[in-house]
C-alpha positions as CSV (number, residue, x, y, z in Angstrom):
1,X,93.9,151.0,73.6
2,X,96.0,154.4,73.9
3,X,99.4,154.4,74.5
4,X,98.3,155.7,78.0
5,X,96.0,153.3,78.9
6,X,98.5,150.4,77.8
7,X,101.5,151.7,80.3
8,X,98.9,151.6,83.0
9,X,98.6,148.3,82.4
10,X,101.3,146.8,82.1
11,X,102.9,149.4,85.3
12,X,99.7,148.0,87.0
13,X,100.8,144.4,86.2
14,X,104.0,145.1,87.1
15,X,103.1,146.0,90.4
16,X,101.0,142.8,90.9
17,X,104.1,140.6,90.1
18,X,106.7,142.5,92.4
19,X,103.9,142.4,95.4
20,X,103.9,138.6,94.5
21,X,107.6,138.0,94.3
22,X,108.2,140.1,97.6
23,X,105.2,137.8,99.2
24,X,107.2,134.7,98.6
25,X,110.4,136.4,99.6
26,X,109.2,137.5,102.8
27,X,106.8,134.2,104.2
28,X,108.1,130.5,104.2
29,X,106.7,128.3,102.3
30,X,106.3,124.3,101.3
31,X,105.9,123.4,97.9
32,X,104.2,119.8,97.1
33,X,103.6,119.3,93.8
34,X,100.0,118.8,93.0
35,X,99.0,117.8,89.1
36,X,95.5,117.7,89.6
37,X,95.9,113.5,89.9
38,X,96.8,111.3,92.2
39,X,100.3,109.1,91.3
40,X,99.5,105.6,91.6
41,X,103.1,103.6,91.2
42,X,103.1,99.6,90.7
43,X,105.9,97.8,92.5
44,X,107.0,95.6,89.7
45,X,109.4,93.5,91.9
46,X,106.1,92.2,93.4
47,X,104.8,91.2,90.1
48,X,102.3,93.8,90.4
49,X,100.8,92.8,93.5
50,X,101.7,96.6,95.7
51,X,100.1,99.8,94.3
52,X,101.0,103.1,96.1
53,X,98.8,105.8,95.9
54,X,99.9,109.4,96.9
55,X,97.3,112.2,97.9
56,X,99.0,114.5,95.7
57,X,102.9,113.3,94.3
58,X,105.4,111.8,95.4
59,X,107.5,114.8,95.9
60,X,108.0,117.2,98.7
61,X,109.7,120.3,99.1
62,X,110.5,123.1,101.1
63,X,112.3,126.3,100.7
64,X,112.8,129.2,103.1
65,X,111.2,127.8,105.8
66,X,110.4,129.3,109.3
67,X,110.6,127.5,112.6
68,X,108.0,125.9,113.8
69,X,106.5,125.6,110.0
70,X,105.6,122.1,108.9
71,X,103.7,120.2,105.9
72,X,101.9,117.1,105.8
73,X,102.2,114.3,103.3
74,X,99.7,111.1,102.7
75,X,99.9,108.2,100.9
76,X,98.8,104.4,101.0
77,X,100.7,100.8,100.4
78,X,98.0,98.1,99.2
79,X,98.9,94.7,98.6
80,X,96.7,93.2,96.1
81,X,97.7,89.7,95.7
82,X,97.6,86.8,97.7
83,X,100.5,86.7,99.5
84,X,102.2,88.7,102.8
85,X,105.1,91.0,101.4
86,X,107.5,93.5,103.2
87,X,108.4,96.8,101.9
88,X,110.9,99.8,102.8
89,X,109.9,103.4,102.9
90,X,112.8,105.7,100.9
91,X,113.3,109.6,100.8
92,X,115.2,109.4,97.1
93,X,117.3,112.5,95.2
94,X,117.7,114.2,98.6
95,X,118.5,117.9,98.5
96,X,119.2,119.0,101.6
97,X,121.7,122.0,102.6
98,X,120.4,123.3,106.1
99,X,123.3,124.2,107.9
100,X,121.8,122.4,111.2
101,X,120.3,119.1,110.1
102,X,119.1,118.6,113.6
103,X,116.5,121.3,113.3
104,X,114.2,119.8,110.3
105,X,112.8,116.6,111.4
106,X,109.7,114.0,109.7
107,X,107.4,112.1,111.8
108,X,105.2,109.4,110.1
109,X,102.8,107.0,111.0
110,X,99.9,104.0,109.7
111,X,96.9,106.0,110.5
112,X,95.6,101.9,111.8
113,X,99.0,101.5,113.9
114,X,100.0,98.5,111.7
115,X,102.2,99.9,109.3
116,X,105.9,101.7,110.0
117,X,106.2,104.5,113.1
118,X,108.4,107.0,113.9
119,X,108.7,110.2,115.3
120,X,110.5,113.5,114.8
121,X,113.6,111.8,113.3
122,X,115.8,114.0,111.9
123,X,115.5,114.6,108.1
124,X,118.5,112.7,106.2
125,X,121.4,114.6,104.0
126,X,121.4,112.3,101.4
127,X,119.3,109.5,100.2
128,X,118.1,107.1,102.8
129,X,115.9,104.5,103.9
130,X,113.4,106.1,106.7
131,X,111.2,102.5,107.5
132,X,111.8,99.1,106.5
133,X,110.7,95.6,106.7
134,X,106.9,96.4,106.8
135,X,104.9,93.9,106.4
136,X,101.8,94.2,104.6
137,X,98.8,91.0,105.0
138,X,97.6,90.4,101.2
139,X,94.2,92.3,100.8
140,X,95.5,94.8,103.4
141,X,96.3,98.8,102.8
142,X,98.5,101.0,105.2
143,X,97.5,104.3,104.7
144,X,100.1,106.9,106.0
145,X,100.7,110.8,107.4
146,X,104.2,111.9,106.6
147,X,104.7,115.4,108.6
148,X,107.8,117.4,108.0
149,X,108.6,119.8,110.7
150,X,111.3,122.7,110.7
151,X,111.6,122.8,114.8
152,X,111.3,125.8,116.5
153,X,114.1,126.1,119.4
154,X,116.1,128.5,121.8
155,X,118.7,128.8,119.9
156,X,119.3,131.2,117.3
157,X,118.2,129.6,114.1
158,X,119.2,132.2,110.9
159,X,121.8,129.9,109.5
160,X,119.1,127.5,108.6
161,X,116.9,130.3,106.6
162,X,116.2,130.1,102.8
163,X,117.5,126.9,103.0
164,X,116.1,123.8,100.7
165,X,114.9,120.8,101.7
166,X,113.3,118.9,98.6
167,X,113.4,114.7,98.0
168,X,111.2,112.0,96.7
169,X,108.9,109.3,99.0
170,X,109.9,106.0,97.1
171,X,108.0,102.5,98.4
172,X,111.0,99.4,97.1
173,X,110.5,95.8,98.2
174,X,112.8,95.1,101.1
175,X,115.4,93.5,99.9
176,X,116.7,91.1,102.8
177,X,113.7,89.3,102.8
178,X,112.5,87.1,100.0
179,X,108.9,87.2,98.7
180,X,106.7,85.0,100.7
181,X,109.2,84.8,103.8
182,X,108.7,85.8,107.0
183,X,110.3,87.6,109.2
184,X,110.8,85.6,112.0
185,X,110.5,81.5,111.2
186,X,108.2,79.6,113.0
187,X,108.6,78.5,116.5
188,X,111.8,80.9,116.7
189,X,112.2,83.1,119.7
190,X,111.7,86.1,117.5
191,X,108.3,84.8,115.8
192,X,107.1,84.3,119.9
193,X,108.1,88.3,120.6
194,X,106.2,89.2,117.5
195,X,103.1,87.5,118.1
196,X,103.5,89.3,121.9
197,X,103.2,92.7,120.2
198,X,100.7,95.2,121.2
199,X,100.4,98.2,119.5
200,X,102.7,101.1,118.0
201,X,104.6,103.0,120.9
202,X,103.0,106.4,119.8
203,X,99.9,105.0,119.9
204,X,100.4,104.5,124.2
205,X,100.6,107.0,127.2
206,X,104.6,106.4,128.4
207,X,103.5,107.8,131.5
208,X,100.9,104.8,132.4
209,X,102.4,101.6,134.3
210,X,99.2,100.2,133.0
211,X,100.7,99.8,129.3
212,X,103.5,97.1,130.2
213,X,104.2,94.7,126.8
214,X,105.8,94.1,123.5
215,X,105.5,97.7,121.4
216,X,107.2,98.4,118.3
217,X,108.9,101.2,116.4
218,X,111.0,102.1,113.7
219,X,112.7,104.9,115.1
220,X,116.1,103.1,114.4
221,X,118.9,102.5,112.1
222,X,117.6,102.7,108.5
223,X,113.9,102.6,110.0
224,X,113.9,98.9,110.9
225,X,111.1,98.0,113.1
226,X,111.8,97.2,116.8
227,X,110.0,94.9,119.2
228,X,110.7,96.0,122.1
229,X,109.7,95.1,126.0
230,X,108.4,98.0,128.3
231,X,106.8,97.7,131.4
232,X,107.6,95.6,134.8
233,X,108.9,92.3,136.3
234,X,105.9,90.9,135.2
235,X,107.0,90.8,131.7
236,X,107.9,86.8,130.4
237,X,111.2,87.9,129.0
238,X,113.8,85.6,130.2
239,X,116.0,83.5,128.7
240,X,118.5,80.7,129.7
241,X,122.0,80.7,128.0
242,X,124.1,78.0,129.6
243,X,124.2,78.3,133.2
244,X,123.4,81.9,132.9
245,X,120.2,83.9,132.8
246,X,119.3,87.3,130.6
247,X,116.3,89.7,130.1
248,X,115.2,90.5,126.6
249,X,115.3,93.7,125.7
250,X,114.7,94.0,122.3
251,X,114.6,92.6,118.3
252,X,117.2,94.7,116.3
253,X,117.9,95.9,112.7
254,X,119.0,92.9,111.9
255,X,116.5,91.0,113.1
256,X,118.7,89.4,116.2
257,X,117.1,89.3,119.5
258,X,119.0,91.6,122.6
259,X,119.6,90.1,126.3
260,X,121.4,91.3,129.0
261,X,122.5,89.5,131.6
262,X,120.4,89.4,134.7
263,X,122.0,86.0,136.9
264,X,122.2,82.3,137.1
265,X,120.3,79.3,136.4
266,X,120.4,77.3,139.2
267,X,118.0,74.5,140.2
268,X,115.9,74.8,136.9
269,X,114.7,78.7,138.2
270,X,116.3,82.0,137.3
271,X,118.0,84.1,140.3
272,X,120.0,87.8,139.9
273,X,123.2,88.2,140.2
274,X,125.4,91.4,140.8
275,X,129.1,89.8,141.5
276,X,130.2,91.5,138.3
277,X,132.2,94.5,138.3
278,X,134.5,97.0,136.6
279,X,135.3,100.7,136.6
280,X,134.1,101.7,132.8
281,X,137.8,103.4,132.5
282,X,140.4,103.9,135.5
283,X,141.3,107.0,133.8
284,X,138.7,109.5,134.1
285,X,140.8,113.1,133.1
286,X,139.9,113.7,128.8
287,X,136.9,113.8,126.7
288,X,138.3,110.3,125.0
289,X,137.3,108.0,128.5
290,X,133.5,108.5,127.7
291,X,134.1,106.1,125.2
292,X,133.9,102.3,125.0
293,X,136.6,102.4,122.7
294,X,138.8,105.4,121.9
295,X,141.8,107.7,119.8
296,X,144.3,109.6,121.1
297,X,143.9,111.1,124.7
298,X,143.4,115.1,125.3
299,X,144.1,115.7,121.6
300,X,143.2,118.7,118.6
301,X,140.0,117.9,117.5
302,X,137.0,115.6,117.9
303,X,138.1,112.7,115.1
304,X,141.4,112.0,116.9
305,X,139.8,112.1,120.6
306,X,136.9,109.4,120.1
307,X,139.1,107.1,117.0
308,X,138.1,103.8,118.1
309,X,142.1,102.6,118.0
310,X,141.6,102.4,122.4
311,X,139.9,99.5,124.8
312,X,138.3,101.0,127.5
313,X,138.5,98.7,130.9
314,X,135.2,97.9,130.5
315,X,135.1,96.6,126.9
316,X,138.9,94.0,127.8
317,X,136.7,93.2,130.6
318,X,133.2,91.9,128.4
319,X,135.7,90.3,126.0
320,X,137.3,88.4,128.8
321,X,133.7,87.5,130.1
322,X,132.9,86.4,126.6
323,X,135.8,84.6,126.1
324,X,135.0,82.2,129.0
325,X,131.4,82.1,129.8
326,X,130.0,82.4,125.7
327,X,132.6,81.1,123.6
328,X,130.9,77.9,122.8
329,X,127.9,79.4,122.1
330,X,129.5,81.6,119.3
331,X,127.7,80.5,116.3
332,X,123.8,81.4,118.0
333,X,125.5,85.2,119.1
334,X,124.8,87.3,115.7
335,X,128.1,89.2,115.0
336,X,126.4,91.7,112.6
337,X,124.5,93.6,115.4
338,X,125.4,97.2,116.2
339,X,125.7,98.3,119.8
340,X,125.1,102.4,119.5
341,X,128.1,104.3,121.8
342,X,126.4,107.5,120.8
343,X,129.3,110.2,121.3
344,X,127.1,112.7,119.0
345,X,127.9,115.9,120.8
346,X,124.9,118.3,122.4
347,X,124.9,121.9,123.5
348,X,123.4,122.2,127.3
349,X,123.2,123.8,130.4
350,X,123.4,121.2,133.3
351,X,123.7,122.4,137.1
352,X,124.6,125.8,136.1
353,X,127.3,124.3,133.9
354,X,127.4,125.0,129.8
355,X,128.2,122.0,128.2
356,X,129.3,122.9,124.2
357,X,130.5,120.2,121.8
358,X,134.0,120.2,121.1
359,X,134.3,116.6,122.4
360,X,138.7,116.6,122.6
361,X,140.7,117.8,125.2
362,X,139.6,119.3,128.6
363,X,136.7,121.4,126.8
364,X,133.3,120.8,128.5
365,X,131.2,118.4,126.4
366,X,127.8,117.2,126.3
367,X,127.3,113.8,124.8
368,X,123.9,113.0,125.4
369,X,120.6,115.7,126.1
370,X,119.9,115.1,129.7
371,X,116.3,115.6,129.6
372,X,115.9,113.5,126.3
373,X,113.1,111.2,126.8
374,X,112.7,110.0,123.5
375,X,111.6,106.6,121.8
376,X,114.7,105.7,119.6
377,X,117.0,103.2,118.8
378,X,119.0,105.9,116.1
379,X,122.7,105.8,115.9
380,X,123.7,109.2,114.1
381,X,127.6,108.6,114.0
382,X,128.7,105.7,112.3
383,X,132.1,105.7,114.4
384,X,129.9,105.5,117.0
385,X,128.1,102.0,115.5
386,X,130.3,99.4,117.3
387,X,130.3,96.2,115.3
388,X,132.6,93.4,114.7
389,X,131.4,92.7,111.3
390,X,128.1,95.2,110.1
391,X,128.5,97.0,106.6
392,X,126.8,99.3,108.6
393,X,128.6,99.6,111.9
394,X,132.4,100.5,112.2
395,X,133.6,97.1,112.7
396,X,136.0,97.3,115.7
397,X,134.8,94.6,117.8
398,X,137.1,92.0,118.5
399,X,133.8,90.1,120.0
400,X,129.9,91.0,120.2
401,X,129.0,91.9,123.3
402,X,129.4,95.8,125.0
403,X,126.6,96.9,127.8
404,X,122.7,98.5,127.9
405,X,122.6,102.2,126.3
406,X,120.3,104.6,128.2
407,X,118.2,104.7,125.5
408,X,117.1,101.2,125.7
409,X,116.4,101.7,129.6
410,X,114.0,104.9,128.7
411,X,113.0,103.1,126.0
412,X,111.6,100.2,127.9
413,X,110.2,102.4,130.7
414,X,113.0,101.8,133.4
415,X,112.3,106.0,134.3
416,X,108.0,105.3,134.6
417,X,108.4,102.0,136.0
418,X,111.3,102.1,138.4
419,X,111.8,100.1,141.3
420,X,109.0,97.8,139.2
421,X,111.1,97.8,136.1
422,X,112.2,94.4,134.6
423,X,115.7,96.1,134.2
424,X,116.0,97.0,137.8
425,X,118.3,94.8,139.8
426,X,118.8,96.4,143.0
427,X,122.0,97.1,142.1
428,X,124.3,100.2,140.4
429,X,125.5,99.0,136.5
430,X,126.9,100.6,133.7
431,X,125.3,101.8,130.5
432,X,127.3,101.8,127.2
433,X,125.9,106.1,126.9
434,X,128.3,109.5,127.8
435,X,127.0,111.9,129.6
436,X,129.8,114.4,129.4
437,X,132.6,115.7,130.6
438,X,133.2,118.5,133.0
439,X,136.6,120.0,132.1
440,X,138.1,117.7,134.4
441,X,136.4,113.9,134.4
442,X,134.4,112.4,132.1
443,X,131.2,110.8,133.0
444,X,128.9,108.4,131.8
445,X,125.1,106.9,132.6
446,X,124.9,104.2,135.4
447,X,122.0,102.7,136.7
448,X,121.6,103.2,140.2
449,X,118.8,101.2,141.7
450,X,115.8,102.4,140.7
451,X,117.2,105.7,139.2
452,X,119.9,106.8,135.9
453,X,122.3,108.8,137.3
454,X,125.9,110.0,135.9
455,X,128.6,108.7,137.3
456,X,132.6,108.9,137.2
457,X,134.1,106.7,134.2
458,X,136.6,105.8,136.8
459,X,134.1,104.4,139.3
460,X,133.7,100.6,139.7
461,X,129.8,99.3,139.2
462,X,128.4,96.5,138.3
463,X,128.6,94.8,134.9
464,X,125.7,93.1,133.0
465,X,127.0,91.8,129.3
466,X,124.9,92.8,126.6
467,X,124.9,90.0,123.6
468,X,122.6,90.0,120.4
469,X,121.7,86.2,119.4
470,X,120.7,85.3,115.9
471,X,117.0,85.4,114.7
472,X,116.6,81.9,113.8
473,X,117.0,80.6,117.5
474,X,114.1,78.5,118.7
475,X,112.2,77.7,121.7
476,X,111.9,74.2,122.9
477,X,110.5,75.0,126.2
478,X,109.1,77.6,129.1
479,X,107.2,80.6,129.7
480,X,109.6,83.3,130.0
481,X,108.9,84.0,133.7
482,X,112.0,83.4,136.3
483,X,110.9,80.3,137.3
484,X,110.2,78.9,133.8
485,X,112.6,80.7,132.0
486,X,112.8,80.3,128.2
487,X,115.4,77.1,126.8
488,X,116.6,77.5,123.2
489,X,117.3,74.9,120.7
490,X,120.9,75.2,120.4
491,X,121.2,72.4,118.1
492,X,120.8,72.9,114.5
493,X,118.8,76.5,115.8
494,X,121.7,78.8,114.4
């Protein structure tokens, strides 16, 4: 070959390359890792009994993506020994440097509905567990979809361009449950809700009063799956506590079981009760009174404004309740529960109003998106995580108890079901969520009859105590209905 003919070459090949590098600089793309075979990992904690099988690897990876790009990862759990086991789902060496987490999400799913569910969660920062306590029958397989999504919105999105987004899919044996336990003992309240369960909520239609039941998810807190009641008055979800009556709401992360207060037991029957009251805070004029707790009042920033240093009038008022109607029945109320306050700032436009996220002061905040209809029980801000005693809460409570957020009332179907709903009392009460605040009062959810509306901090509204009590409590007799409510064991049940 002529020295000609060899610069044409390689000038021709030179071309080729450039074309290729400006190809990947101008398109988005998702990397996966493909070997040619499948990774097939054995969980040695189980003594070999878990294989997990990826499509491709365990590895995803994204880099200069575009909005409304996404990539799709499967894999499968088998259990091949003779025992039940539980296992957590993990997103491990976690690089992640978009400047707006919110706008790359995951949604994954058990292509059966038996495995873990959840659904545009927003991708973690840092390493993080994304599902956990799944349990898997021996001889059974979960096979999964992951799907990464990089969201398309309204909003101008170039700060979040040639940005990475790479981590490993890790399957661990959960650790705060031994091999060959259950979740919930036998005859317990929580093993009853769990035998109730349906289906996955993503595999229902929210919209149909016909799907009323026990669903589950695991969009919450570390991915811990939720049992959860949705649907009407119909449900068999009511317990007896003393003299008092509650509704079950939910299970929780740590496995507790949620009531809130719905009246008296009186004459072996349940009735409802609304002589509760309280104004949520008397003050109404700073961003801090959306709180349930909060810092220093019309201060510099955000930290100082929502500290949780401050008792709102509605919290001194649940403590007082506790104090004298739960006190005695301390050591069945699970103190490491987290009740979500949810001051996690959001951009909108409400009524013509712009609502930014500054969050001190008298600067117009949003706390919560209005039209947010979404099945979660996610706490972003650990401040936020209101705990008395929860490595993973902020431990500030001086007793376990605060009030309903607004995402349990969506959640279980209070806005399909209304005047129908099991948490509709024919009455106005407060939530524990912010709405926002308008420059010159803050405002926070309230349930007003058969509808959520935003209300005043500083108006007064009924009050129905929230309390989380501990997993092991059993049944000794009843149906759940109001007239044959549920009695626990209280002794030796703790």
């Amino acid at each position: 070959m002529n020295n000609y003919k060899l610069s044409m070459l390689l000038a021709s090949i030179g071309i080729i390359l450039i074309s290729i590098f400006m190809l990947f600089c101008t398109y988005a793309y998702f990397s996966v890792n493909v070997f040619g075979e499948s990774n097939k990992i054995n969980i040695n904690t189980f003594d070999g009994n878990a294989a997990v099988v990826f499509t491709d690897t365990s590895n995803v990876t994204m880099v200069d993506g575009y909005t409304g790009d996404s990539i799709t990862k499967s894999f499968t759990v088998k259990n091949k020994g003779d025992y039940d086991i539980y296992y957590d789902i993990k997103l491990e060496n976690v690089v992640n440097n978009f400047a707006n987490p919110d706008d790359l999400v995951y949604s994954i799913y058990e292509e059966n509905g038996l495995g873990a569910s959840r659904s545009e969660s927003i991708i973690p920062t840092s390493d993080e567990l994304i599902a956990s306590n799944i349990k898997l029958k021996k001889g059974s397989t979960h096979s999964y979809k992951m799907i990464i999504t990089f969201l398309k919105t309204d909003k101008d999105q170039s700060n979040n361009m040639n940005k990475t987004f790479s981590s490993n899919i890790n399957i661990v044996p959960s650790s705060n449950i031994n091999v060959g336990e259950d979740i919930y003992t036998k005859d317990s309240l929580g093993k009853l809700i769990e035998n109730s369960v349906i289906d996955s909520i993503n595999n229902i239609d929210l919209n149909d009063i016909n799907n009323s039941g026990v669903y589950y998810t695991n969009n919450s807190i570390n991915g811990g799956i939720i049992y959860f009641y949705r649907g009407s008055k119909d449900l068999k979800n009511t317990v007896v506590l003393g003299n008092n009556c509650y509704k079950i709401i939910r299970t929780t992360m740590d496995r507790g079981i949620r009531l809130i207060y719905s009246g008296k037991y009186e004459n072996d029957v349940c009735s409802i009760d609304s002589s509760l009251s309280s104004v949520f805070n008397s003050k109404s004029n700073s961003n801090a009174y959306v709180g349930f707790m909060y810092g220093t009042v019309s201060s510099l920033d955000y930290k100082l404004e929502h500290n949780n240093t401050s008792s709102s009038d509605i919290k001194t008022y649940l403590e007082n309740y506790f104090k004298e109607n739960l006190s005695e029945y301390k050591d069945y109320i699970t103190s490491d529960t987290i009740y979500c306050s949810n001051r996690k700032t959001k951009e909108f436009t409400y009524n013509r109003v712009l609502y930014g996220t500054l969050g001190f002061a008298n600067n117009n905040t949003g706390y919560y998106e209005m039209n947010n209809d979404k099945i979660s029980y996610e706490c972003h801000n650990i401040n936020d995580r209101l705990t008395v005693n929860s490595e993973y809460g902020s431990k500030v409570l001086n007793y376990p108890i605060a009030l309903i957020t607004k995402n349990e009332l969506i959640n279980a179907g209070f806005d399909v079901f209304k005047d129908d709903s099991f948490l509709n009392f024919n009455d106005s009460y407060w939530t524990l969520t912010p709405a926002y605040y308008n420059g010159s009062a803050a405002y926070n959810f309230l349930v007003n009859n058969n509808v959520i509306i935003e209300s005043k901090v500083s108006t007064e509204a009924v009050v129905r105590p929230v309390i989380t009590i501990s997993k092991t409590v059993k049944v000794i007799s009843g149906d759940g209905s109001m007239d044959y409510p549920y009695i626990l064991n209280l002794e030796g049940g703790k």
